[in-house]
C-alpha positions in Angstrom: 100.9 183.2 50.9 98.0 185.8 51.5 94.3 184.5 50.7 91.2 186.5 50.6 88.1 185.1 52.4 85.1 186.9 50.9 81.2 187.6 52.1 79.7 185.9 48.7 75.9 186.9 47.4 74.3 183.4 47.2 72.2 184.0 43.8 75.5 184.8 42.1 77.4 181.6 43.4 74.3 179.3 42.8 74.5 180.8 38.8 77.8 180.4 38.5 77.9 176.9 40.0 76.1 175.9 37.0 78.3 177.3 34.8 81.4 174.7 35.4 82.4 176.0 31.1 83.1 179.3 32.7 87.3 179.8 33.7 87.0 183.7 33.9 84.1 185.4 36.5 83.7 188.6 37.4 82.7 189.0 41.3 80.9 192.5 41.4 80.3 195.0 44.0 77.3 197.0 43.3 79.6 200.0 44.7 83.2 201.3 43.2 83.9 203.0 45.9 86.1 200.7 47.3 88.8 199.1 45.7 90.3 195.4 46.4 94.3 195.1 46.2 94.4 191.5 46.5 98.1 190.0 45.3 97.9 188.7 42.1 97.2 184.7 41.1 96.5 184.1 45.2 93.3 182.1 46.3 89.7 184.0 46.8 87.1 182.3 48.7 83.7 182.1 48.3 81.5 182.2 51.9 78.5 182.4 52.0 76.7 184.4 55.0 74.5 183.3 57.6 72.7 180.6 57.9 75.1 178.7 55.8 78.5 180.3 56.7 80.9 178.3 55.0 83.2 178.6 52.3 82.1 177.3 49.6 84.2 177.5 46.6 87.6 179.6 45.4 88.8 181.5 42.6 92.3 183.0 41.7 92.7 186.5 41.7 93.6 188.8 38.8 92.6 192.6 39.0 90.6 195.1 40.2 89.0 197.3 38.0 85.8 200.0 38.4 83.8 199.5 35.5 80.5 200.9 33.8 78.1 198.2 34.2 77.7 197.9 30.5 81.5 197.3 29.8 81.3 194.7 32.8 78.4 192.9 30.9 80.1 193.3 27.5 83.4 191.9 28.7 82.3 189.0 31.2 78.5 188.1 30.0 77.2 185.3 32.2 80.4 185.5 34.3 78.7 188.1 36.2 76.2 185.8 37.3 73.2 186.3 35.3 72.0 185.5 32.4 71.5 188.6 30.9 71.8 192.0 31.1 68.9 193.1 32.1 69.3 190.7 34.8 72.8 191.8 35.8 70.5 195.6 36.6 67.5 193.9 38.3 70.0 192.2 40.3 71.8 195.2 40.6 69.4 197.6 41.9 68.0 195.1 44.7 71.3 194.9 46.2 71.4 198.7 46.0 67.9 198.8 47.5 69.0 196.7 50.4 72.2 198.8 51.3 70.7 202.4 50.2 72.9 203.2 47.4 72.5 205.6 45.2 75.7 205.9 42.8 76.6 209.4 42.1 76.0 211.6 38.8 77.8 210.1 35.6 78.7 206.7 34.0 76.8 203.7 36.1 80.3 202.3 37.5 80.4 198.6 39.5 83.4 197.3 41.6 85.0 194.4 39.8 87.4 191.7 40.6 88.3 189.7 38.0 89.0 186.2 39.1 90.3 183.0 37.1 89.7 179.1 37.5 87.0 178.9 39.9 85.5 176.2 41.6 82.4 175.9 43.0 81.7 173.1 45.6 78.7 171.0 46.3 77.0 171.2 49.5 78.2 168.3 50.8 81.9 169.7 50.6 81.1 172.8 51.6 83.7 173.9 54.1 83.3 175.5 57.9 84.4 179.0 57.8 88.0 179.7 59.5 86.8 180.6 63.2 87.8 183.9 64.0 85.7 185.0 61.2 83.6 188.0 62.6 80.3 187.8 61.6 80.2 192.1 61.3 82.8 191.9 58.3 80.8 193.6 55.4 83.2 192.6 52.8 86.1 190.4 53.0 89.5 189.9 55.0 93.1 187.9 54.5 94.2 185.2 55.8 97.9 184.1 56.1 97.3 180.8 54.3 100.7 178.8 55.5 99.7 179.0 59.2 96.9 178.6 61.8 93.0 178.9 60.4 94.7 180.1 57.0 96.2 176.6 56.5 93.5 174.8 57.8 91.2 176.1 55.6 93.4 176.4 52.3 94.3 172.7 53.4 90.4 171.5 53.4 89.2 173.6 49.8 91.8 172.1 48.0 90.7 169.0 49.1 87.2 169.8 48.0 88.4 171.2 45.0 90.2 168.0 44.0 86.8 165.8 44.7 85.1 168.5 42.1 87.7 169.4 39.0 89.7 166.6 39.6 92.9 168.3 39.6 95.4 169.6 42.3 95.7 173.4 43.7 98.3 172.6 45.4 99.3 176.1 44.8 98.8 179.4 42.6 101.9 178.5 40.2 100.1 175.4 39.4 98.0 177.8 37.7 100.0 180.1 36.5 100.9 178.6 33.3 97.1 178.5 32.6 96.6 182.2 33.2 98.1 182.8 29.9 94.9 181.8 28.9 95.5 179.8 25.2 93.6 177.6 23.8 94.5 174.7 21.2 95.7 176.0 18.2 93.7 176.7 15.5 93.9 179.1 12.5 94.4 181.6 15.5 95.6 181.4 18.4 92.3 182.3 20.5 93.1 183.8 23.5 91.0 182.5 26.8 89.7 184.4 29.8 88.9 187.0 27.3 87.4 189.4 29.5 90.5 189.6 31.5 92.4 190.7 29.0 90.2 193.7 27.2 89.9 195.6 30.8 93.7 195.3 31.3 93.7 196.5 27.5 91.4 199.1 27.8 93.0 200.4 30.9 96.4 200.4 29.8 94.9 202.9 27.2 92.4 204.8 29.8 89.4 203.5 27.2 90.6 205.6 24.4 92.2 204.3 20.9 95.5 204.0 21.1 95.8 205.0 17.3 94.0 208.0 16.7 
């Protein structure tokens, strides 16, 4: 089983720690330009950079998507990290400030991976990150997570993970089932991780009505 360790921006992740309601999260890239083709339902790790680097909490993988900010905020809300939309742009343009970005003529698009089920771990579980982890890597990069550091450190967040939500992540099919994302029944049958679901909709459809 392939993991993704990923360089994590420590104002998002200290948001979203307080946000334990939250089982749908968007982790945003203030640039579209590259894409994340991470195998679906498989772990994604929080680390965050120097001083701390450490791993320090995980989510499950679902898609990647480019979106226009607004969609992003209108699908996701505070599972971008802020709480507000204005926010989401202040927070936005810093990070663009810091790596000179200026996004090109046309719709205000963000990198998106939608991830499901996170948990976020408190500093006193934080784990070490694996250590062959180069400390140039701008984004992210796998890990084989049956062998070697890839074990080790699949081994130790599920540990921390079962000191936080209580519950095993032994491994992604134990989630699976929740990915369907249903709540109780009700009058309706309210669907979960709603976010999720209207970018996979809208999509499917290339944002257009599939009606008319």
């Amino acid at each position: 089983m392939r993991g993704t360790v990923a360089n994590t921006d420590r104002g998002w992740f200290e948001y979203l720690r307080g946000r334990p309601d939250l089982s749908e999260v968007n982790f945003w890239s203030p640039s579209p330009r590259r894409s994340f083709r991470g195998d679906l339902m498989t772990p994604f790790f929080f680390r965050l950079k120097a001083p701390v680097k450490a791993v320090a909490g995980f989510a499950f993988f679902a898609r990647w998507e480019r979106l226009p900010v607004w969609l992003a905020w209108e699908a996701f809300g505070a599972g971008n990290g802020t709480d507000s939309f204005p926010d989401l742009v202040a927070r936005l343009e810093k990070l663009r400030a810091h790596i000179r970005y200026e996004p090109p003529p046309g719709p205000d698009e963000i990198g998106c991976s939608i991830l499901l089920d996170p948990v976020f771990f408190p500093r006193d579980l934080w784990v070490p990150e694996p250590g062959d982890w180069k400390e140039r890597t701008q984004g992210y990069r796998y890990y084989d997570l049956d062998v070697d550091q890839g074990a080790t450190l699949w081994r130790r967040c599920q540990e921390a993970a079962r000191a936080v939500a209580g519950r095993s992540y032994d491994h992604p099919s134990s989630v699976v089932e929740r990915a369907a994302r249903y709540g109780a029944p009700q009058l309706v049958l309210p669907r979960l991780g709603q976010g999720g679901f209207r970018i996979a909709t809208l999509q499917a459809y290339q944002r257009a009505c599939a009606v008319t």
